[in-house]
N, C-alpha and C positions, 0 to 999 in steps of 0.2 A: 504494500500500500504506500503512496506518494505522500496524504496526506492520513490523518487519524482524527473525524470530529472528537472531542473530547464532552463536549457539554455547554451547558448554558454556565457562566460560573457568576452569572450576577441573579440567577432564577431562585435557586437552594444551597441550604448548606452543604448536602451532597456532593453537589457539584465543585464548587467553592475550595473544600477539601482535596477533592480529584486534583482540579489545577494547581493548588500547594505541592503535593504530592509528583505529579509530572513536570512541577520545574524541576525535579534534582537528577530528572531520568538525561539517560543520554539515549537519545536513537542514531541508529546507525546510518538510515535510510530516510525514514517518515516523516515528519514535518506535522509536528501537534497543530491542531487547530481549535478555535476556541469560539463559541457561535453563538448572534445577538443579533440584534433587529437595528434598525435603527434609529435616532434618538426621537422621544417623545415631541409631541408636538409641545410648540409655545414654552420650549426648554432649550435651554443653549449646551451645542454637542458637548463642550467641556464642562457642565453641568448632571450632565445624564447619568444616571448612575449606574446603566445597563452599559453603556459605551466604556465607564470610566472601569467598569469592573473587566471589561474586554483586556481594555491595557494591561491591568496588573493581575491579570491570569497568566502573565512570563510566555503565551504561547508566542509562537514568530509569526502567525497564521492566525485573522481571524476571517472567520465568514458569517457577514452580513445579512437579512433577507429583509427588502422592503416591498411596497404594494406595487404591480403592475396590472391590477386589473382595473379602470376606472373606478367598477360597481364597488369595492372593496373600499376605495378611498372614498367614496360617498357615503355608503352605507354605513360601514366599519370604523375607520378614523373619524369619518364627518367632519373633513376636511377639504379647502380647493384643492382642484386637483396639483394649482402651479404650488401651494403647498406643499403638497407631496415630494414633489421634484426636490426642494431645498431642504428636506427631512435625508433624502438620500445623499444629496451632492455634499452636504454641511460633515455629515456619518462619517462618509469616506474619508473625505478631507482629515476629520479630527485623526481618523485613527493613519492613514497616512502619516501625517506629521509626527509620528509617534515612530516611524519608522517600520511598520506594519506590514506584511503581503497581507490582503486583504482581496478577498472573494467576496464578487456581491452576489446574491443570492435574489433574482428576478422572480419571487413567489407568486403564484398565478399568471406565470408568464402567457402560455400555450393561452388561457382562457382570455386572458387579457387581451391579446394579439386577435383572436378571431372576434372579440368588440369593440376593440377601438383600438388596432394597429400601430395612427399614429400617436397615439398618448404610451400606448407599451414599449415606441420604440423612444419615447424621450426619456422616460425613466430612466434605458440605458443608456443614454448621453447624457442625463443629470449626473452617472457613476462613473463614466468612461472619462467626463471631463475634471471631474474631480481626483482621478488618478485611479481607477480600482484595478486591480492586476489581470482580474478573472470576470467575464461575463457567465454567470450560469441562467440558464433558463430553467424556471419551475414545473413542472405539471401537474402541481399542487392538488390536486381534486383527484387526479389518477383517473383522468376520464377519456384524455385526447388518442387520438390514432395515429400508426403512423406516417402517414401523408399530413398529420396536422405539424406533426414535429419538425420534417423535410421541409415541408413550407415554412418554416419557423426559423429556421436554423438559416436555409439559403439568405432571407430577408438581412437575417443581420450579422452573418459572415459579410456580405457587400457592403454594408454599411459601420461598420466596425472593425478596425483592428486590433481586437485583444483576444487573447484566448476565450474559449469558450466551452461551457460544460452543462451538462445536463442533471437534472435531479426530479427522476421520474417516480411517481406512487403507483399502487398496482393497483386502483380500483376499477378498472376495466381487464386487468390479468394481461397486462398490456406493455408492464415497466422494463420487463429484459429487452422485447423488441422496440420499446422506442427508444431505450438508452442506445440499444445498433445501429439502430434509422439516424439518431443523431451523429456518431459516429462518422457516420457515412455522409454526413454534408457538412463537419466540420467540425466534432467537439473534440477536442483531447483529456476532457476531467470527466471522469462519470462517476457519480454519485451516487453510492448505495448503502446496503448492509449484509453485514455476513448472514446466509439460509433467509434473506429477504425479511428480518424481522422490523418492526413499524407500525407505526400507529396503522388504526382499521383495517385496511389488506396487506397493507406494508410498504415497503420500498423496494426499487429495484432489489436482488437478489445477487449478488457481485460473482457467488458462489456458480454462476451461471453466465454474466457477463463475460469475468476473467478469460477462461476456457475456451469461452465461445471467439472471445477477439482474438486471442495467441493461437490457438490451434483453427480454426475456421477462417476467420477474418486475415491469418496471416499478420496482425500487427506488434508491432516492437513494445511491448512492454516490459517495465524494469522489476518483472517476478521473477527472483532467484529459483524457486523448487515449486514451479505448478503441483510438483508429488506430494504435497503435504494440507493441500486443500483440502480434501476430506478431513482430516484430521485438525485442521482450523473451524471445520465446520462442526465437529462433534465438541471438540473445545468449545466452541462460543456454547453450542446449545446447552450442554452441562454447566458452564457457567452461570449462562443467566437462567437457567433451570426451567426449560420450555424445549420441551417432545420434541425431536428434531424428524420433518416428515420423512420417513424410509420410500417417501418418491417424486424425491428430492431430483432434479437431474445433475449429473455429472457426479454428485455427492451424498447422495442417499442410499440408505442399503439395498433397495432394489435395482436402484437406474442399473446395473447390469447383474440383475437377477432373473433367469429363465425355467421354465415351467413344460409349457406347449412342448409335447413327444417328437415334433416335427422341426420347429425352433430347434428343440437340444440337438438334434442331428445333424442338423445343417452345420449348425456354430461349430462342432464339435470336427468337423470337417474346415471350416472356416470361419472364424471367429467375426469374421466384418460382415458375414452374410446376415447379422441376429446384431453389432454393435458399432453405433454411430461413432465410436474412440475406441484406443486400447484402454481398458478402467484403468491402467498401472500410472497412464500418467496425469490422471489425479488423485493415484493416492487411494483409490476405489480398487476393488476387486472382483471379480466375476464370482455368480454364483447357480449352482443348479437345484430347482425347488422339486420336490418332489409331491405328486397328489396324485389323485385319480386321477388326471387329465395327463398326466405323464407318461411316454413311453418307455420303451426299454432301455430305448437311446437313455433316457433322461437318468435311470435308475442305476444303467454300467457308468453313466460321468459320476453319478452319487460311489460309486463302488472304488473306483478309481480314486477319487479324492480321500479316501478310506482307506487305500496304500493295498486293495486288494485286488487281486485275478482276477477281472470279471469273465464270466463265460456267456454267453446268451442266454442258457437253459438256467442257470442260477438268478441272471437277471428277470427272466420271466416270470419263476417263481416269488421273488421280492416284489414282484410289482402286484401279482396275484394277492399274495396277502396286503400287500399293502391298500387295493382298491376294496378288497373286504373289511380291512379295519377303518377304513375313511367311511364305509357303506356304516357303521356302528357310531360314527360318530368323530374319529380321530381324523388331526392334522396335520400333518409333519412338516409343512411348510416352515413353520416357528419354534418347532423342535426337532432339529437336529443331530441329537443327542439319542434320544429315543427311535429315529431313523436310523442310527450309528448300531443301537443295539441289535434294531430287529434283523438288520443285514448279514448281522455276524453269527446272530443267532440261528438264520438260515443257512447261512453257508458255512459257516466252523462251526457251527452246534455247539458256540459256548454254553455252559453252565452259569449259572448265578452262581458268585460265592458265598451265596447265604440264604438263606430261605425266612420267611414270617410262616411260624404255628399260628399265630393267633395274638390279637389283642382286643381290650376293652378299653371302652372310653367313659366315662364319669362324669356327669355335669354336676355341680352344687351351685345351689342357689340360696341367695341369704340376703333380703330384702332387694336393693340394687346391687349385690355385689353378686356376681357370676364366675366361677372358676370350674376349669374342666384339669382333670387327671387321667392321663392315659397308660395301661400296664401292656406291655408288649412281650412274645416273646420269638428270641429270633436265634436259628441254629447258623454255625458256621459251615465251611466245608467238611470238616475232620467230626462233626455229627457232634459238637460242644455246643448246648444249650445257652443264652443270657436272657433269664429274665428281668424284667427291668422297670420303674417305671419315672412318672416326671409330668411335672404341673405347667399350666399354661395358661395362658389368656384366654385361650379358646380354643375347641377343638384339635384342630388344624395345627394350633400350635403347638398343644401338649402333645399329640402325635409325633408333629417334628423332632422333638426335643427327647421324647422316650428313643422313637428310632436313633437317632444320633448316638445318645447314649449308651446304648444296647452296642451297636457296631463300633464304637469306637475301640471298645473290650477286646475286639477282635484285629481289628484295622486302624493303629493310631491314625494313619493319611488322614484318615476322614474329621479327624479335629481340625485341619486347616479349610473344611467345606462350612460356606453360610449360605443360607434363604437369601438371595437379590432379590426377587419380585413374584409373585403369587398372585395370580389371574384365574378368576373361573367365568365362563362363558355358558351362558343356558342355549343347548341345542335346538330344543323343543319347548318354545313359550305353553303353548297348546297344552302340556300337561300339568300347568302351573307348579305346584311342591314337589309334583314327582315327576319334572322333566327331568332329563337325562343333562349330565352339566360335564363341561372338560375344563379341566383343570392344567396352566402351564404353570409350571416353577422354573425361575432361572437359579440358578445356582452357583458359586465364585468360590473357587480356593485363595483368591487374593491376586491370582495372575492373571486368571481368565477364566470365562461364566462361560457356563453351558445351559440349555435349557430342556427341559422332557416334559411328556404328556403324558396325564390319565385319562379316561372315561368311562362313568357311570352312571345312573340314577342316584348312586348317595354320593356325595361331594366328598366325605371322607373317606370312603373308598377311592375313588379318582384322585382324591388327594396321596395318598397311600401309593397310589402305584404310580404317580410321578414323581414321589420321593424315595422309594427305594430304585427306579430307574436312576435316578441322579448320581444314589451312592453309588449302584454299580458300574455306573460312566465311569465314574470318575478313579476307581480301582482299576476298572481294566485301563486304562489309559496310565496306571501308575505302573501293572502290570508290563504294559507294551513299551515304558522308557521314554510317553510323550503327554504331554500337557493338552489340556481339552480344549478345541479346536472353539 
């Protein structure tokens, strides 16, 4: 990235903080920038205390954004419009003189320009004469198309010589292709966010931009390791703690995830026949999902990635149980783990290393307070009994917590395994209490989470059988000398 908005730091203490904090950084590359409007009406720019907080946020970079659409300064400021012009020129100027790179920020550009052209285009000569480094045009609403952009951008490339940049919203689902469109008649700054996050639909999605300019577009940009974009994109999501979509392109876990019996064969033959890139060079990885709708094809790439011999007639048989256990309810699309076992289970006829006799589970109840006890009993291989029991929040999790404890007796590894995430899904609404429900569990030694399935009509039975799939994942893989995939 060229530039890094950083925040408003005259809005909240939040922000305020941030900027303290990013004066002591050194970037290598980036060029902090620090963002604000500007100054108030019937206020002198050296007065303002949004402007004056711009300056002493240390960034080298600030960006601006004032009205270009008339209705906006009528409506909204309730201001003349020749007002307006000297709220922006007056802006510039202060922060200028300050010694500033300063990005103006044309907000309601696009909307502005197809109501009154020449009033949108003097905004940007109230900025341009006042010194601003950067013309960006807004499309603030996220409504415009892209012939509205092209038309946009020619207009005041001719008429303008500054750089020029865009800063598209996606409420038309519109924001990657008009940041290209602009591209294409003339912007060198595009403006977005990493996985496209922003207020109402978002903003441009950069995670989509980048890729598409350097590998497609052919253009020079100064990104060191395109290969680490997926992984900037799962960083941002886990940071700011918002689902990152798995159908994401270029960076989500499906964009090169395959399914279709006819798809896996081709690709498998040639991989560009089924993928718009190689996934490698962003950092993405190819994958093969397995369902009913899977072929054989689909099922030997599954066996293969599994480090096994696939033969056709073993393939056929995996896929045979496999369209009968999906016919019951199961999915392995998102349990991969649980598709690791039943493959091997058919074609090397492992054994579990350990079997469930039997267990109970116990509810008490004691005005509001609710606790569940679960007594389990479970043999090893060498026919050694552990019975065992252990308390819980609730069912599900007093179960967890007995099983654990019962195997660990047997198999310390399994003390480095915890519960990541616990999902159940009702199959059949239709049967209300007694539909049939599947249960995923992920699961993490600390290195890496695997995930398995159950299914039942009782949720703690499907809970049960995706929790002793997990331990025995995670054994045989300790078994075979590798860490779960």
């Amino acid at each position: 990235m060229d530039y890094i908005e950083g925040g408003w730091p005259g809005s909240n203490p939040k922000d305020h903080a941030f900027f303290e904090a990013a004066a002591g950084m050194k970037f290598e590359h980036a060029r902090l920038v620090a963002f604000g409007s500007t100054r108030k009406a019937r206020t002198e720019a050296s007065q303002d205390p949004n402007l004056r907080s711009l300056v002493a946020s240390k960034a080298p970079c600030v960006a601006i954004f004032g009205k270009s659409w008339d209705r906006h300064v009528k409506n909204a400021l309730k201001i003349p419009l020749k007002e307006n012009l000297e709220l922006i020129a007056d802006s510039v100027a202060f922060l200028k003189g300050h010694g500033l790179e300063v990005v103006y920020d044309a907000e309601h550009f696009l909307d502005g320009y197809k109501a009154n052209p020449a009033y949108a285009l003097d905004t940007l000569a109230a900025a341009t004469d006042a010194g601003a480094d950067w013309l960006v045009l807004c499309d603030t609403n996220g409504g415009s198309l892209p012939k509205d952009i092209e038309a946009a951008f020619d207009a005041v490339s001719q008429r303008f010589d500054r750089p020029l940049g865009i800063h598209a919203h996606n409420d038309g689902d519109l924001a990657v292709a008009n940041s290209l469109a602009s591209v294409e008649h003339g912007a060198t700054m595009v403006q977005g966010t990493i996985n496209g996050l922003g207020e109402r639909c978002g903003n441009a999605n950069l995670c989509s931009v980048i890729p598409t300019l350097a590998l497609k577009m052919k253009r020079k940009l100064s990104v060191r390791n395109l290969g680490q974009l997926t992984v900037l994109s799962t960083f941002v999501g886990e940071t700011a703690n918002v689902l990152t979509d798995p159908k994401l392109p270029y960076v989500g876990r499906s964009a090169f995830a395959h399914k279709g019996g006819i798809h896996v064969s081709a690709m498998m033959k040639d991989p560009m026949t089924y993928e718009h890139i190689e996934p490698t060079l962003v950092g993405n990885e190819r994958r093969v999902l397995v369902s009913e709708l899977a072929g054989t094809a689909s099922v030997l790439a599954k066996m293969r990635e599994f480090g096994l011999d696939p033969q056709k007639e073993s393939g056929k048989k995996v896929l045979d149980r496999l369209k009968e256990m999906e016919s019951e309810g199961y999915q392995f699309e998102g349990a991969e783990a649980s598709f690791e076992l039943l493959v091997r289970r058919l074609q090397d006829g492992i054994k579990p290393p350990f079997r469930l006799e039997g267990f109970r589970i116990f509810v008490d109840v004691a005005g509001s307070n609710v606790s569940s006890e679960a007594s389990i009993k479970v043999v090893d291989s060498d026919g050694t009994m552990e019975h065992t029991a252990a308390d819980g929040n609730g069912p599900v999790n007093a179960l967890d917590r007995a099983v654990r404890k019962a195997l660990e007796s047997f198999y310390p590894e399994l003390r480095q395994v915890r519960l990541a995430d616990y999902k159940v899904r009702v199959i059949d609404s239709k049967e209300a209490t007694g539909a049939k429900v599947r249960v995923l569990i992920r699961s993490t030694d600390g290195e890496r989470s695997w995930t398995t399935v159950g299914v039942s009509s009782n949720v703690i039975q499907a809970s049960l059988t995706a929790l002793l799939d997990s331990m025995e994942y995670k054994l045989m893989k300790v078994r075979n000398g590798a860490g779960p995939a």
